[in-house]
DOBALO-249450 format. One record per atom (N, C-alpha, C, O): residue number from 0; residue in one letter; chain; atom name; x, z, y. Coordinates in nm, 4 decimals, decimal comma. Each point is the difference from the previous one (the first is absolute). Example, Ala and Ser with C-alpha at 12.3 -4.5 7.8 and 13.67 -1.06 7.14 Angstrom:
<nodes>
<node num="0" residu="A" chaine="A" atome="N" xx="1,3190" zz="0,7800" yy="-0,5690"/>
<node num="0" residu="A" chaine="A" atome="CA" xx="-0,0890" zz="0,0000" yy="0,1190"/>
<node num="0" residu="A" chaine="A" atome="C" xx="0,0900" zz="0,0000" yy="0,1200"/>
<node num="0" residu="A" chaine="A" atome="O" xx="0,1036" zz="0,0665" yy="-0,0019"/>
<node num="1" residu="S" chaine="A" atome="N" xx="-0,1386" zz="-0,1385" yy="0,1069"/>
<node num="1" residu="S" chaine="A" atome="CA" xx="0,0820" zz="0,0060" yy="0,1190"/>
<node num="1" residu="S" chaine="A" atome="C" xx="-0,0770" zz="0,0730" yy="0,1090"/>
<node num="1" residu="S" chaine="A" atome="O" xx="0,0509" zz="0,0169" yy="0,1108"/>
</nodes>
This chain:
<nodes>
<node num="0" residu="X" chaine="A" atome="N" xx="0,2951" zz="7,5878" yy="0,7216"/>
<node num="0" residu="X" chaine="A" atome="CA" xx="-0,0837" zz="-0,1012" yy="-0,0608"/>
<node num="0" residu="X" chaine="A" atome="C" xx="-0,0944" zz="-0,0608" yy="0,1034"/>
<node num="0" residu="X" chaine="A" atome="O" xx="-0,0043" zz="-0,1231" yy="0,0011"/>
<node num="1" residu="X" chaine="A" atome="N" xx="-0,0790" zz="0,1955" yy="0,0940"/>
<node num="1" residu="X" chaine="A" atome="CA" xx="-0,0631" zz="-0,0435" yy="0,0853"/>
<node num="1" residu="X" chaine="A" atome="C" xx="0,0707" zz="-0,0816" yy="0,0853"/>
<node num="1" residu="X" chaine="A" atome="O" xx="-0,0465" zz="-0,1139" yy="0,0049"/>
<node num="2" residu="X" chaine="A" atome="N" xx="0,1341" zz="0,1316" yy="0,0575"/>
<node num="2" residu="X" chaine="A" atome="CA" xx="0,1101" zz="-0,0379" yy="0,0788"/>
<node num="2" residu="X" chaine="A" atome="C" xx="0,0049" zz="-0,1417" yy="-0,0494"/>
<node num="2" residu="X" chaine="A" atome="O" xx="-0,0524" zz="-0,0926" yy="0,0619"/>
<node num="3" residu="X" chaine="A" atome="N" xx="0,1038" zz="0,0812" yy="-0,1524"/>
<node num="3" residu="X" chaine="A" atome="CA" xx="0,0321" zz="-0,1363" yy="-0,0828"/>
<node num="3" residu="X" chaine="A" atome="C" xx="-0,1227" zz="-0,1017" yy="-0,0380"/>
<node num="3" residu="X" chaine="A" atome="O" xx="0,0179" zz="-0,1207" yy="-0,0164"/>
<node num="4" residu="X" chaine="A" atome="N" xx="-0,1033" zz="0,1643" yy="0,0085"/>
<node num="4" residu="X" chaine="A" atome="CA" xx="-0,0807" zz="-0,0580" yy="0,0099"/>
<node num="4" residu="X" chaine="A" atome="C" xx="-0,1042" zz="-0,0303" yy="0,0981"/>
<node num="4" residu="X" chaine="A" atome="O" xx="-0,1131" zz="-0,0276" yy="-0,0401"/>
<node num="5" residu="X" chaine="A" atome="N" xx="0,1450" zz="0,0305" yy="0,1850"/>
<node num="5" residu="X" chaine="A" atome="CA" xx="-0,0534" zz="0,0051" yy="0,1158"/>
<node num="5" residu="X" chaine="A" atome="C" xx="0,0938" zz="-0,0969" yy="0,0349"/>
<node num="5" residu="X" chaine="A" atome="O" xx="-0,0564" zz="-0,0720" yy="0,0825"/>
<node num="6" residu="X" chaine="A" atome="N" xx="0,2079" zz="0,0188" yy="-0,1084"/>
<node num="6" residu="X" chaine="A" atome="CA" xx="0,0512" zz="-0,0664" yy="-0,0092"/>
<node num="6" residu="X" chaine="A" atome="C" xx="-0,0136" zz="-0,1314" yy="-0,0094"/>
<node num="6" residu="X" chaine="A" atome="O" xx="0,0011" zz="-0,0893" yy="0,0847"/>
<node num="7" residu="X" chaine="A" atome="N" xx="-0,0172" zz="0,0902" yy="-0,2267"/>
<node num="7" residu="X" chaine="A" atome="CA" xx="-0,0575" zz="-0,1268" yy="-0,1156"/>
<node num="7" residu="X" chaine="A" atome="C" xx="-0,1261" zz="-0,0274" yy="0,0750"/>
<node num="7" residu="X" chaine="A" atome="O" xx="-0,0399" zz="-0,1139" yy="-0,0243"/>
<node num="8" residu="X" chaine="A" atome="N" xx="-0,0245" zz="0,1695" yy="0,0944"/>
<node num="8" residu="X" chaine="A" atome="CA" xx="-0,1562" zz="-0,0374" yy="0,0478"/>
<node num="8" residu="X" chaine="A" atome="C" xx="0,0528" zz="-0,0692" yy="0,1266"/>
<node num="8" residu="X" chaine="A" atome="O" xx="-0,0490" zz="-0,1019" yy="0,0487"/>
<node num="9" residu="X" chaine="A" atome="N" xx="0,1334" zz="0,1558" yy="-0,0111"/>
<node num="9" residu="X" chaine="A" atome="CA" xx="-0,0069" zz="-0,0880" yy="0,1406"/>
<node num="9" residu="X" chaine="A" atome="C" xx="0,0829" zz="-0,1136" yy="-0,0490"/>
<node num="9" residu="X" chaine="A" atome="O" xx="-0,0498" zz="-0,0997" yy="0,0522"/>
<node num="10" residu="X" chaine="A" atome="N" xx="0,0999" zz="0,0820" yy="-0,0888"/>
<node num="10" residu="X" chaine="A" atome="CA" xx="0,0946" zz="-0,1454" yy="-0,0446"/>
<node num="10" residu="X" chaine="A" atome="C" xx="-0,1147" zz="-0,0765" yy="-0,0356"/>
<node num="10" residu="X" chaine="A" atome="O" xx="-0,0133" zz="-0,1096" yy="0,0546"/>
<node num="11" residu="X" chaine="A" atome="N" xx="-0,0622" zz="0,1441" yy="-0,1274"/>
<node num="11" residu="X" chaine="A" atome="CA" xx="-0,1361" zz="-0,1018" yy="-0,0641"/>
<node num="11" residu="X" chaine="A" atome="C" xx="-0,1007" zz="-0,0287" yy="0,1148"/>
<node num="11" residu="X" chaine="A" atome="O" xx="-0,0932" zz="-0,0774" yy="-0,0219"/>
<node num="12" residu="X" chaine="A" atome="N" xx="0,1073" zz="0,1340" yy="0,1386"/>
<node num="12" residu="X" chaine="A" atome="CA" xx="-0,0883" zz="0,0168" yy="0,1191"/>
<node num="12" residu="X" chaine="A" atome="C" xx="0,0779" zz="-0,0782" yy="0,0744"/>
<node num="12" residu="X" chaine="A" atome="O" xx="-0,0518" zz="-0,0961" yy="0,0569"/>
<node num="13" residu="X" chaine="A" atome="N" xx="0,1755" zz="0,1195" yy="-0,0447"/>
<node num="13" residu="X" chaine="A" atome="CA" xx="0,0808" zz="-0,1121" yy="0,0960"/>
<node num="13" residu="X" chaine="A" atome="C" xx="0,0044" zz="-0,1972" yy="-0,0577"/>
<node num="13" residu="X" chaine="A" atome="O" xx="0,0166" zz="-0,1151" yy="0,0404"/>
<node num="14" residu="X" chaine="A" atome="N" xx="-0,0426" zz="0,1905" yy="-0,1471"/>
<node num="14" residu="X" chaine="A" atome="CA" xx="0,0473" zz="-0,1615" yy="-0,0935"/>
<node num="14" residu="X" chaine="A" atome="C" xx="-0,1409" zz="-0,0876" yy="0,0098"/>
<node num="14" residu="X" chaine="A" atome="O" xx="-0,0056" zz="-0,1229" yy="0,0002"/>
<node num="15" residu="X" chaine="A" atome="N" xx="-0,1245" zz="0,2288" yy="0,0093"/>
<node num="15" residu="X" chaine="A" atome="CA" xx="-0,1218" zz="-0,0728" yy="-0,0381"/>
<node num="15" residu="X" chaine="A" atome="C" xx="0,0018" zz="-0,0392" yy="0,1742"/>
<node num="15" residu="X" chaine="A" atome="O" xx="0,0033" zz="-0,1220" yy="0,0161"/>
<node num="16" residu="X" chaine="A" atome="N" xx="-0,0045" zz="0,1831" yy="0,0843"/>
<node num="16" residu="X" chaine="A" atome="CA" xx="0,0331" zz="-0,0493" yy="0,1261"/>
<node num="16" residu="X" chaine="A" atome="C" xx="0,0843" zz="-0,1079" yy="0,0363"/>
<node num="16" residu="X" chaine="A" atome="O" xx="-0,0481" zz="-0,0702" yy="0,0890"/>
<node num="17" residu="X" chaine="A" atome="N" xx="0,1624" zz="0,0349" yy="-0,1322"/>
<node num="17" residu="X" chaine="A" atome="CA" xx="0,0579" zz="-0,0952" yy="-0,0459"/>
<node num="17" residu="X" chaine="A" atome="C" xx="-0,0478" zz="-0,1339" yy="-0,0253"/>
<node num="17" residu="X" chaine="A" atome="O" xx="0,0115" zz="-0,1081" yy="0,0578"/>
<node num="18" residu="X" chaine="A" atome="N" xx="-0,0591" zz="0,1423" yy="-0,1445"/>
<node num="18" residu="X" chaine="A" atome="CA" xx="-0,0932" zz="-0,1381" yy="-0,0795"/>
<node num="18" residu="X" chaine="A" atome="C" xx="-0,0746" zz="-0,0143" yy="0,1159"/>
<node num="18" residu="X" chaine="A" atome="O" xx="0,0554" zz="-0,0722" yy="0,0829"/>
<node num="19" residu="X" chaine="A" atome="N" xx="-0,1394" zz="0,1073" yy="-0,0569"/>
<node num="19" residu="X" chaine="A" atome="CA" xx="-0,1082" zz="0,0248" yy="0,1043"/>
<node num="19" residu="X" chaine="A" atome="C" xx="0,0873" zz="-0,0648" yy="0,1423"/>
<node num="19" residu="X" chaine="A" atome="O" xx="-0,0715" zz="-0,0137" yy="0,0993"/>
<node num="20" residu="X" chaine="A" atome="N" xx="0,1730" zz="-0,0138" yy="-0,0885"/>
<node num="20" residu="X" chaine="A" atome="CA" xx="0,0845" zz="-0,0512" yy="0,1621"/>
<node num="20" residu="X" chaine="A" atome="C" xx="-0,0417" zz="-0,1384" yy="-0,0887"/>
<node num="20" residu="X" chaine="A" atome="O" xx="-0,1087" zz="-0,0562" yy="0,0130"/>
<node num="21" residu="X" chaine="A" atome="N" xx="0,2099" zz="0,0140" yy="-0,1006"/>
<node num="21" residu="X" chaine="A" atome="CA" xx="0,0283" zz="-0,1216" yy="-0,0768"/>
<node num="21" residu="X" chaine="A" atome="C" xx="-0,0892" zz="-0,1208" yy="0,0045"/>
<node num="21" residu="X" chaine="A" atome="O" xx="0,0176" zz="-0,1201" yy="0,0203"/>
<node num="22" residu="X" chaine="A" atome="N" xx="-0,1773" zz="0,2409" yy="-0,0619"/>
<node num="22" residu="X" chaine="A" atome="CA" xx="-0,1086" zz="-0,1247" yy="-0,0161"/>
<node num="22" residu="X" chaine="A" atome="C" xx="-0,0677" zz="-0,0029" yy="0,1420"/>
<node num="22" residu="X" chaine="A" atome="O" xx="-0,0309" zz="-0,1085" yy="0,0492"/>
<node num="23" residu="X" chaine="A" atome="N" xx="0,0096" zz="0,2170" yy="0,0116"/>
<node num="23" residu="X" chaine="A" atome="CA" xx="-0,0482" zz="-0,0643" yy="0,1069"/>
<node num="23" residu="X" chaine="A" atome="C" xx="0,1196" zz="-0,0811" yy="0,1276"/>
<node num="23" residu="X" chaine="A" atome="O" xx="-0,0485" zz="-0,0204" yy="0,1113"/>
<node num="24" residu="X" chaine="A" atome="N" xx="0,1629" zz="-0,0114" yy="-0,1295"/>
<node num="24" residu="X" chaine="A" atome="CA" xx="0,0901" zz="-0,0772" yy="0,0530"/>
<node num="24" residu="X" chaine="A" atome="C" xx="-0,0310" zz="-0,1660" yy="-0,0203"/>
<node num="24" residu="X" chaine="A" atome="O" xx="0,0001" zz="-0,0992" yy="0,0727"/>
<node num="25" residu="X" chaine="A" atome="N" xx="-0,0317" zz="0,1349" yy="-0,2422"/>
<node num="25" residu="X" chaine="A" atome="CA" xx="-0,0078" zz="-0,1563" yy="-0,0326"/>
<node num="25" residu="X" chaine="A" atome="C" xx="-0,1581" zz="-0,0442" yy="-0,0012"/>
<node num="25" residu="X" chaine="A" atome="O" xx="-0,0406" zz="-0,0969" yy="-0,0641"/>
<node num="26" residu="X" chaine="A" atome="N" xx="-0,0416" zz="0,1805" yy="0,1428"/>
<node num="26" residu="X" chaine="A" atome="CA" xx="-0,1345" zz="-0,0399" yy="-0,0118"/>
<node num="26" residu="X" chaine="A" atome="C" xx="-0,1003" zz="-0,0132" yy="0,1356"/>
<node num="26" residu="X" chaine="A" atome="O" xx="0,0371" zz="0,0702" yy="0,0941"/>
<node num="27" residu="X" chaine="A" atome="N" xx="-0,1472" zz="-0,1425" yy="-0,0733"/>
<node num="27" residu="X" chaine="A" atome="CA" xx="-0,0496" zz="0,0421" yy="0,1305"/>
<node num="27" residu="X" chaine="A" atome="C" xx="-0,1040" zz="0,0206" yy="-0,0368"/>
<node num="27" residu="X" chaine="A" atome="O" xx="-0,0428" zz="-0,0011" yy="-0,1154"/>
<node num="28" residu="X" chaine="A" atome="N" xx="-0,0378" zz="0,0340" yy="0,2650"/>
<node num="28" residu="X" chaine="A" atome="CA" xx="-0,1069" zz="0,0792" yy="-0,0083"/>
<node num="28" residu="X" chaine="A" atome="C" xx="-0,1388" zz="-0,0742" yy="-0,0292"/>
<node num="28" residu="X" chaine="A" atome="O" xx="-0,0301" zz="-0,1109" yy="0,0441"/>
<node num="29" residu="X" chaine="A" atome="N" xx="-0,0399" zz="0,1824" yy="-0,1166"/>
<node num="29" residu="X" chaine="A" atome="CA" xx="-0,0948" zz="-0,0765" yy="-0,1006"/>
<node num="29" residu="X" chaine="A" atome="C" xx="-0,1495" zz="-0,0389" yy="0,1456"/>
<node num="29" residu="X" chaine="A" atome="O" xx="-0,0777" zz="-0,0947" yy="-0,0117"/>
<node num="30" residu="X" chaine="A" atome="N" xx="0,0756" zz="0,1834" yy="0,1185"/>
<node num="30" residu="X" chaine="A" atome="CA" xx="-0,0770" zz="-0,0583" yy="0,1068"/>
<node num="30" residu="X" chaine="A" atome="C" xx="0,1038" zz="-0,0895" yy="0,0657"/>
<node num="30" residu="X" chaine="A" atome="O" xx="0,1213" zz="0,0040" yy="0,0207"/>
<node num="31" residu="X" chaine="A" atome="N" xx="-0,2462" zz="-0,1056" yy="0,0083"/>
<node num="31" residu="X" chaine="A" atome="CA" xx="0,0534" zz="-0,1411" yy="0,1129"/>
<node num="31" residu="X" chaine="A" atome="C" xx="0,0465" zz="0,0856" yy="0,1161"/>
<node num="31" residu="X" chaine="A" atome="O" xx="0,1159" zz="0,0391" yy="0,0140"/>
<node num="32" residu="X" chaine="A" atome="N" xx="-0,2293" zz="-0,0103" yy="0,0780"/>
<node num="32" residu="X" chaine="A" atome="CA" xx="0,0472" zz="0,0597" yy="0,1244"/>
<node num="32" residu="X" chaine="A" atome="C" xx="0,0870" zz="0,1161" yy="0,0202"/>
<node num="32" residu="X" chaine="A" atome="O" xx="0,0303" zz="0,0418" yy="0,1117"/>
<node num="33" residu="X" chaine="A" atome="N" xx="0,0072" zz="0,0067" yy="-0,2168"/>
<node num="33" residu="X" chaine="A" atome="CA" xx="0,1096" zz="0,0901" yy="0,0469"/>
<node num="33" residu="X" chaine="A" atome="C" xx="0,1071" zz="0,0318" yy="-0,0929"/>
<node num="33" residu="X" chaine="A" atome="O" xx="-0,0275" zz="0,0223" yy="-0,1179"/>
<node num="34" residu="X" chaine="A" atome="N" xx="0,1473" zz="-0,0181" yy="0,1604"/>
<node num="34" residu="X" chaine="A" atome="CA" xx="0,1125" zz="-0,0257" yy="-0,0772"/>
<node num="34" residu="X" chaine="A" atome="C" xx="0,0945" zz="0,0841" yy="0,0965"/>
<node num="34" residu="X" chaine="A" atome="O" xx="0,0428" zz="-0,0456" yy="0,1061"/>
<node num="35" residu="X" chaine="A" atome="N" xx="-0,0029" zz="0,2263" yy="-0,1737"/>
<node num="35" residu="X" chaine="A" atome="CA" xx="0,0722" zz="0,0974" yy="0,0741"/>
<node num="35" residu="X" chaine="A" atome="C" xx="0,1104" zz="-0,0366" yy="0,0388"/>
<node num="35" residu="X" chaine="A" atome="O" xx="0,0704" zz="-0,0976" yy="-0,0260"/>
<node num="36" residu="X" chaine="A" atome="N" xx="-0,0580" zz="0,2027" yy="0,1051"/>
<node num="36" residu="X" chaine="A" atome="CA" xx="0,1797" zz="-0,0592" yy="0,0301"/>
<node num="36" residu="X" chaine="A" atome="C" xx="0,0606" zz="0,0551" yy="-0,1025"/>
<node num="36" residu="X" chaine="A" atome="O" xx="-0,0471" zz="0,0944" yy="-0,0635"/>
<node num="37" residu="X" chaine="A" atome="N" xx="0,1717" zz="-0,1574" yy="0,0370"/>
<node num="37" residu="X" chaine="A" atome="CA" xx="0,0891" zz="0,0627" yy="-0,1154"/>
<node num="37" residu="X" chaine="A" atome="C" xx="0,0925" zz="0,0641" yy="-0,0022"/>
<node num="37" residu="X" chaine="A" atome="O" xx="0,0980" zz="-0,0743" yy="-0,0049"/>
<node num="38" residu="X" chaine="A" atome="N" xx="-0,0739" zz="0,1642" yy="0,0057"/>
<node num="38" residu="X" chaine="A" atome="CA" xx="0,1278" zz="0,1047" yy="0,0562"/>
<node num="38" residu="X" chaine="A" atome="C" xx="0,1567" zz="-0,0966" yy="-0,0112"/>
<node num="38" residu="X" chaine="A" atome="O" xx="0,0181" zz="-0,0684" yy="-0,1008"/>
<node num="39" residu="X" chaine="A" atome="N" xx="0,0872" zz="0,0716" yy="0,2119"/>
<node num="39" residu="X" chaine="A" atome="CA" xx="0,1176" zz="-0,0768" yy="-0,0327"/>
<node num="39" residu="X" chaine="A" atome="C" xx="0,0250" zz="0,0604" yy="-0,1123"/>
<node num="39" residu="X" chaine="A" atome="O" xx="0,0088" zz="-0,0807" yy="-0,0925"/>
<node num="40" residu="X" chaine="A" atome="N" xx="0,0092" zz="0,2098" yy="0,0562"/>
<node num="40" residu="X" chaine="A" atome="CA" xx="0,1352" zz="0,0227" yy="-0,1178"/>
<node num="40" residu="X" chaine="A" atome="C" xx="-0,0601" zz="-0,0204" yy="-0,1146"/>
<node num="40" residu="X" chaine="A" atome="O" xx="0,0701" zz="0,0267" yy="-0,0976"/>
<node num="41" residu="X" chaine="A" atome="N" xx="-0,1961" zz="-0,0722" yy="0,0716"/>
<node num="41" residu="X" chaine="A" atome="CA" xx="-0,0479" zz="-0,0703" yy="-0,1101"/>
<node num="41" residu="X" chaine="A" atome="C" xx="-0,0056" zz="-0,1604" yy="-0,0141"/>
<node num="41" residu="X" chaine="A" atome="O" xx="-0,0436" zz="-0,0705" yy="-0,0910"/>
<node num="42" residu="X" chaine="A" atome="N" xx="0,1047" zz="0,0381" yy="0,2166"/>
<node num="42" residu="X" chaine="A" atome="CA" xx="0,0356" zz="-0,1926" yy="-0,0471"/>
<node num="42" residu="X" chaine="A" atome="C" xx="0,1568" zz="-0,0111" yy="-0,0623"/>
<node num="42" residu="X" chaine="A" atome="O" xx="0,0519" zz="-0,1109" yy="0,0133"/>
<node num="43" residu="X" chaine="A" atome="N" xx="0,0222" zz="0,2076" yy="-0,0750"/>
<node num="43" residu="X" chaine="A" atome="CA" xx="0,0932" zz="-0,0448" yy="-0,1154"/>
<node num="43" residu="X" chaine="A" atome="C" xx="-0,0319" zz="-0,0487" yy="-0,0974"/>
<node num="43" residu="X" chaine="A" atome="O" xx="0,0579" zz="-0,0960" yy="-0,0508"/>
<node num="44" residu="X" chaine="A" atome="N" xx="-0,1734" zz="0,1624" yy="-0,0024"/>
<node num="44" residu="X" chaine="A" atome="CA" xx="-0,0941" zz="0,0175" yy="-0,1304"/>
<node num="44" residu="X" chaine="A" atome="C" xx="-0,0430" zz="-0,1254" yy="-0,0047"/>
<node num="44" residu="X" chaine="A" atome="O" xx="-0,0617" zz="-0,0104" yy="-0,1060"/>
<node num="45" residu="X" chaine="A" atome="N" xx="0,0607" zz="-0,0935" yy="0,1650"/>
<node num="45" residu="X" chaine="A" atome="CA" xx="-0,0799" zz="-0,1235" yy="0,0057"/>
<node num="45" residu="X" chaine="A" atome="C" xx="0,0576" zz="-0,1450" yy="-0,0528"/>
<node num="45" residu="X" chaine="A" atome="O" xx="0,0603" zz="-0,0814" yy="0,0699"/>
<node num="46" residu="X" chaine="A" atome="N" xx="-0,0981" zz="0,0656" yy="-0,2323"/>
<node num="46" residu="X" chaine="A" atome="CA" xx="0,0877" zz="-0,0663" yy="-0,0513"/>
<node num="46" residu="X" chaine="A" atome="C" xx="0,0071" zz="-0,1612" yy="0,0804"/>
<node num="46" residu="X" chaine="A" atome="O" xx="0,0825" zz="-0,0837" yy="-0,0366"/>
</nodes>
């Protein structure tokens, strides 16, 4: 039971991370002067 549900937690941890690539792909940074670099393997994500 534990097992299985240590599981299910990380799927919901990977997925909320997920989301989390998506919007900051399609968004920039709320200061003028600085705007991070963006990792390459997160410019797929970029509708």
């Amino acid at each position: 039971m534990g097992k299985k549900l240590f599981i299910q937690f990380g799927k919901v941890v990977n997925m909320f991370a997920l989301l989390m690539v998506f919007q900051s792909a399609n968004s920039t940074c709320v200061w003028v002067f600085h705007q991070p670099k963006f990792p390459d393997d997160a410019e797929k994500y970029i509708k």
